[in-house]
Structures are given as C-alpha cells and as structure tokens.
C-alpha positions as CSV (number, residue, x, y, z in Angstrom):
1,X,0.0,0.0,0.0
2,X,1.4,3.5,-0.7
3,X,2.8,5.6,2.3
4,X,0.8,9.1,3.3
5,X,-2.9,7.9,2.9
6,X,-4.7,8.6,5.6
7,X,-8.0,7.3,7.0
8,X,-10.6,8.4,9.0
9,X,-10.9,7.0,12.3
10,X,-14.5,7.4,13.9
11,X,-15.3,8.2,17.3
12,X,-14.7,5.0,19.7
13,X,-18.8,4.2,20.2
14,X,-19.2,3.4,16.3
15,X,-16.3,0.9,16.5
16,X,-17.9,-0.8,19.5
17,X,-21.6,-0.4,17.6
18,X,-21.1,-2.4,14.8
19,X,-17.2,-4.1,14.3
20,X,-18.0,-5.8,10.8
21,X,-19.6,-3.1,9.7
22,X,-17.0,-0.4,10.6
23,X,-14.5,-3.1,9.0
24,X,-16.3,-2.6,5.9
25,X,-16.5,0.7,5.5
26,X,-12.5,1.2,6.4
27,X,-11.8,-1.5,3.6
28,X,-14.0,0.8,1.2
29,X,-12.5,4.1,2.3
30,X,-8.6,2.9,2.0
31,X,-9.8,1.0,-1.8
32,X,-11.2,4.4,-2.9
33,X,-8.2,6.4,-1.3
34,X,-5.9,4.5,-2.9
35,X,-7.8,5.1,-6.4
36,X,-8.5,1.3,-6.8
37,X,-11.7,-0.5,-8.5
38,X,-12.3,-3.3,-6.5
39,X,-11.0,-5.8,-9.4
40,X,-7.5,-4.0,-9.3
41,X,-8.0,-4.2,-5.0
42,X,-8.4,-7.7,-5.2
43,X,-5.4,-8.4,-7.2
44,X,-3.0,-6.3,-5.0
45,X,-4.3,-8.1,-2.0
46,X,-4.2,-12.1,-4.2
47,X,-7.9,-12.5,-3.5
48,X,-11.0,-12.8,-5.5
49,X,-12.8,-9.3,-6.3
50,X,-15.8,-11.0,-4.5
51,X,-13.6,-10.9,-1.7
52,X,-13.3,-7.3,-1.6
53,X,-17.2,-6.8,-2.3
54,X,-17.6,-9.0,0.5
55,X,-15.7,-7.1,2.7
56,X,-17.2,-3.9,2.0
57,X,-20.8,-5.4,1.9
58,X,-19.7,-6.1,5.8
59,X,-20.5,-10.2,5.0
60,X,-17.0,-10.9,5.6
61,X,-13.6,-8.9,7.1
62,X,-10.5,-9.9,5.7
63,X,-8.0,-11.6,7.7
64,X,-4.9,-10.4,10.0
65,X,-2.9,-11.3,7.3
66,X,-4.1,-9.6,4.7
67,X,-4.3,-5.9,6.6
C-alpha cells in the first residue's frame, strides 16, 4: 500500500456499535483512497474481487494477514 494515505478513524462508540460493519467501511475508504476499482483491489491483496465486495458489503472482514 502507498505511504501518506490517511484514513478516517470514527469516534470510539461506532467501533464498538457495529465491528463488521466499521470493518467494511474502512476496507471501502482505504480502496477508494488508494484510487483502486475493486477488481484491481483484489489483485493487490491475491484474492477474489468478491472478496473485496464481500468485505465492504460487511458479509465478511478480511484476515490479519491480509491488513
């Protein structure tokens, strides 16, 4: 991932709210940062695009290893 790009961290009660779906919208923020479809995403990070629309549907969060 490219130094300098910066995202937005919400206030500590969303977080604890809704995990996944604060996941999900973190994963979509840093894609569309970074300029990224989520095709071109998904092959930075070697996964499916599904993957990726997975993650930002909040369905799914991707693993340690891939952040």
């Amino acid at each position: 991932m490219e130094k300098g790009v910066k995202i937005r961290r919400p206030g500590r009660s969303a977080r604890s709210r809704n995990p996944q779906g604060e996941m999900a919208a973190r994963v979509r923020e840093l894609r569309e940062a970074l300029g990224f479809t989520q095709a071109k995403f998904a092959r930075q990070l070697k996964v499916a695009q599904s993957r990726v629309y997975s993650w930002e549907r909040g369905d799914d969060s991707p693993s340690d290893a891939r952040l």
